[in-house]
Residue frames as a rotation matrix with the C-alpha (Angstrom) as fourth column:
UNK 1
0.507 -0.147 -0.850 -22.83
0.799 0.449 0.399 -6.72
0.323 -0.881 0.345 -17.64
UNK 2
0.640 -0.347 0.686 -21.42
-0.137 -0.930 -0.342 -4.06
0.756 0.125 -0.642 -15.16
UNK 3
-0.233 -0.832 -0.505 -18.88
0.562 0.309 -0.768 -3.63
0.794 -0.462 0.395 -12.60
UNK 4
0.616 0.245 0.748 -19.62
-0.188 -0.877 0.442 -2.19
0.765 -0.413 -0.494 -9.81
UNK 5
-0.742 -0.382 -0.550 -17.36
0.461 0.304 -0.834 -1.77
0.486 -0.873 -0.049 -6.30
UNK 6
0.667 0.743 0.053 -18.88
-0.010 -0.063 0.998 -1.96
0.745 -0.666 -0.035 -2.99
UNK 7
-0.518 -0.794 0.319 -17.80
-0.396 -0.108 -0.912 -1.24
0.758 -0.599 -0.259 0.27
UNK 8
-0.211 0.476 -0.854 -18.85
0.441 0.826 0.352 -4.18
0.872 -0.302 -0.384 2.56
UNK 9
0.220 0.251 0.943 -20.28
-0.582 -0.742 0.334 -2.36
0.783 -0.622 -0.017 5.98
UNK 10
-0.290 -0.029 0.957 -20.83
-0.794 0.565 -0.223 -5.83
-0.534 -0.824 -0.187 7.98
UNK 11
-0.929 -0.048 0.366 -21.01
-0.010 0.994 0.106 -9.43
-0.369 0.095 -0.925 7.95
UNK 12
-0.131 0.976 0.173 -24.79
0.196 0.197 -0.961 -9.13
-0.972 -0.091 -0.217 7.10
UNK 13
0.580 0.278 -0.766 -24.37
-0.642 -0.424 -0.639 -7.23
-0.502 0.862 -0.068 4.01
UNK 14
-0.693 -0.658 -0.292 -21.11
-0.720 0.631 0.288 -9.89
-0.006 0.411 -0.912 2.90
UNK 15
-0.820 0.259 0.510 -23.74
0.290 0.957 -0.019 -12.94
-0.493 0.132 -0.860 3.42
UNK 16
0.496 0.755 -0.428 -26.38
-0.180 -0.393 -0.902 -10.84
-0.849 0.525 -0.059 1.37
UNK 17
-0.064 -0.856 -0.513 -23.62
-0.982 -0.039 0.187 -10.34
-0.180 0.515 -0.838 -1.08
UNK 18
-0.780 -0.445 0.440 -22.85
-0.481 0.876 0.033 -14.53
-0.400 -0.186 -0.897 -0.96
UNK 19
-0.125 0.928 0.351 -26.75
0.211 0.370 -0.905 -15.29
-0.969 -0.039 -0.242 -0.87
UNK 20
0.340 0.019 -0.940 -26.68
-0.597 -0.768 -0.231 -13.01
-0.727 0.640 -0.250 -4.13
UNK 21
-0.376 -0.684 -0.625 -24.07
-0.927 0.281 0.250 -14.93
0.005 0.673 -0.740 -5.53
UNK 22
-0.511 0.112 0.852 -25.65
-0.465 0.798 -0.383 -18.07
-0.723 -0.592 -0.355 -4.96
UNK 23
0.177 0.939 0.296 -28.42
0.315 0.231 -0.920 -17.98
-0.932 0.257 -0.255 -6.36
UNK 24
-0.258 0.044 0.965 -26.78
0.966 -0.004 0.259 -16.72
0.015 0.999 -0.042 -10.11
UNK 25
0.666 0.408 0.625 -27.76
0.740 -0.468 -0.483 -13.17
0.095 0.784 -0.613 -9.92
UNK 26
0.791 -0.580 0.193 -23.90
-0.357 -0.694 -0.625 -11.75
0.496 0.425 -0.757 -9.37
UNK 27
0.568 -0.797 -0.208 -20.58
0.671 0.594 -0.444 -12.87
0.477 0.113 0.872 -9.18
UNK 28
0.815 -0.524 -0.247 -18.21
0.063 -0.343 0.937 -11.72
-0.576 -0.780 -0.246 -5.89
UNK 29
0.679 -0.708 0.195 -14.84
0.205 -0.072 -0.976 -10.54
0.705 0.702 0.096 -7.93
UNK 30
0.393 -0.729 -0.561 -11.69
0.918 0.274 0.287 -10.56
-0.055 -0.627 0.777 -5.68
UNK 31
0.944 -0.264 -0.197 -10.24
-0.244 -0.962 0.121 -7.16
-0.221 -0.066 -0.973 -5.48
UNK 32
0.558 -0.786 -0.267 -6.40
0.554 0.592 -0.586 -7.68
0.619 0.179 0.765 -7.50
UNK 33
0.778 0.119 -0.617 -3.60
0.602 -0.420 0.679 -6.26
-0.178 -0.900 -0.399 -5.54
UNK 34
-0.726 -0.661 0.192 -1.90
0.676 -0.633 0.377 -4.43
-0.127 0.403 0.906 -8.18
UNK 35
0.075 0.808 0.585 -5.00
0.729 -0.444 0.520 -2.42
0.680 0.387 -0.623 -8.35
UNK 36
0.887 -0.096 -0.452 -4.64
0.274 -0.678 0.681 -0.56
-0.372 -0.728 -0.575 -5.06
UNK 37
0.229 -0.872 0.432 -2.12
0.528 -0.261 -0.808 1.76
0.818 0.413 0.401 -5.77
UNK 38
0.429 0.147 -0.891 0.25
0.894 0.074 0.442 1.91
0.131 -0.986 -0.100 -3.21
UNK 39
0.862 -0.120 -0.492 1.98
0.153 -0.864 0.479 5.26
-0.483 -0.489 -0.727 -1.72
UNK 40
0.845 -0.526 0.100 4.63
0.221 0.173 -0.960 7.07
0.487 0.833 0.262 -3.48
UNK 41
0.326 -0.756 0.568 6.40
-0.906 -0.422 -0.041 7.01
0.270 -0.501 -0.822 -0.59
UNK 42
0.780 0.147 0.608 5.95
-0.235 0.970 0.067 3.33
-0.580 -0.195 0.791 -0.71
UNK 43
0.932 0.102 0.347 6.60
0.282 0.396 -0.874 2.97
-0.226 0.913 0.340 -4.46
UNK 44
0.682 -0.729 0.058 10.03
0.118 0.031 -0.993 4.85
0.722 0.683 0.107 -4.01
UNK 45
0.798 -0.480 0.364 11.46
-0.550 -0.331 0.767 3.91
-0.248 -0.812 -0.528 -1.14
UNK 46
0.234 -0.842 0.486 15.33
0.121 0.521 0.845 2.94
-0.965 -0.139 0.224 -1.57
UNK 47
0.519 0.028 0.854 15.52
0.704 0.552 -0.446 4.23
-0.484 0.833 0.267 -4.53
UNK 48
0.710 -0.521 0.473 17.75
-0.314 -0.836 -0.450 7.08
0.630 0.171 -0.758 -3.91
UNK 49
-0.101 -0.930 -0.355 21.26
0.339 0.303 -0.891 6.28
0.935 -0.210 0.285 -2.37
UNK 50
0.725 0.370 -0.580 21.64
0.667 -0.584 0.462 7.97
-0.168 -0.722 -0.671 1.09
UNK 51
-0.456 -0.890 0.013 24.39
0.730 -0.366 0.577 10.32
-0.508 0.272 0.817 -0.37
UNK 52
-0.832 -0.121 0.541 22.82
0.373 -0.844 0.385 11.52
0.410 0.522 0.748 -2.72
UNK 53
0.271 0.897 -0.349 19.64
0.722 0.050 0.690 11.94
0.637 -0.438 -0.634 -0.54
UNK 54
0.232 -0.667 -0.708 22.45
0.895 -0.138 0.423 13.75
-0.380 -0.732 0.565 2.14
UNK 55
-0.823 -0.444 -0.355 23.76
0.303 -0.871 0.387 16.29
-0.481 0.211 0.851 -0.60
UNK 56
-0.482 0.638 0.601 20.22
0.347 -0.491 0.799 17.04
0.805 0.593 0.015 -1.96
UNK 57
0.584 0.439 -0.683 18.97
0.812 -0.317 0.491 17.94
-0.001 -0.841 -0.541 1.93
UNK 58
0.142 -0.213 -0.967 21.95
0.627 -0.736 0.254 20.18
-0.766 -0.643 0.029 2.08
UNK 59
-0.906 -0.136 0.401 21.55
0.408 -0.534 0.741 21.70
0.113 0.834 0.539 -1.23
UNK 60
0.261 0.860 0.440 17.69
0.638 -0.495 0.590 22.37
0.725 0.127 -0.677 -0.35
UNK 61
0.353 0.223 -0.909 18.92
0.935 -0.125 0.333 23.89
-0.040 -0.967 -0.252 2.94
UNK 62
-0.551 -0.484 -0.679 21.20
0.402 -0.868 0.293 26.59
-0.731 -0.111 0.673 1.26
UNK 63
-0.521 0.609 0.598 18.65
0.667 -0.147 0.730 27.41
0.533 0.779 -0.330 -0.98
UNK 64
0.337 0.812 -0.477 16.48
0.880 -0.092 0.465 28.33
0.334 -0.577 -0.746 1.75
UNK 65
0.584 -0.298 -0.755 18.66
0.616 -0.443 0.651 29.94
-0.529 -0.845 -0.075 3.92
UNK 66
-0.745 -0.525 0.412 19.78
0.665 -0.530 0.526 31.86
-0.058 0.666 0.743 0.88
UNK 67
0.128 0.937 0.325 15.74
0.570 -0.337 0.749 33.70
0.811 0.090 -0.578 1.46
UNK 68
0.570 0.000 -0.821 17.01
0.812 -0.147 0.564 34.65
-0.121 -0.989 -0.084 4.84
């Protein structure tokens, strides 16, 4: 048996898909939703203080403006 994903185009190809399943010759798997991995601006938001977020902006800024 394989896996395979599909991307569904239109309603025609989902009741192909259904008709498919119906009839025994493949099985429609939900899609989990820890699978999608989300953004890693998602995945770490709030997970710096705003302080220390505050003294690591102005620590990148004299960095820079040390190039200048």
């Amino acid at each position: 048996m394989t896996t395979a994903t599909v991307e569904i185009k239109n309603n025609i190809a989902l009741d192909l898909l259904q008709y498919l399943e119906n009839i025994g010759m493949l099985r429609v798997v939900k899609p989990k939703s820890a699978s999608v991995n989300p953004k890693l601006s998602e995945r770490f938001a709030g997970s710096l203080s705003k302080e220390s977020v505050r003294e690591m902006q102005q620590e990148l800024n004299s960095m820079r403006n040390e190039w200048e």
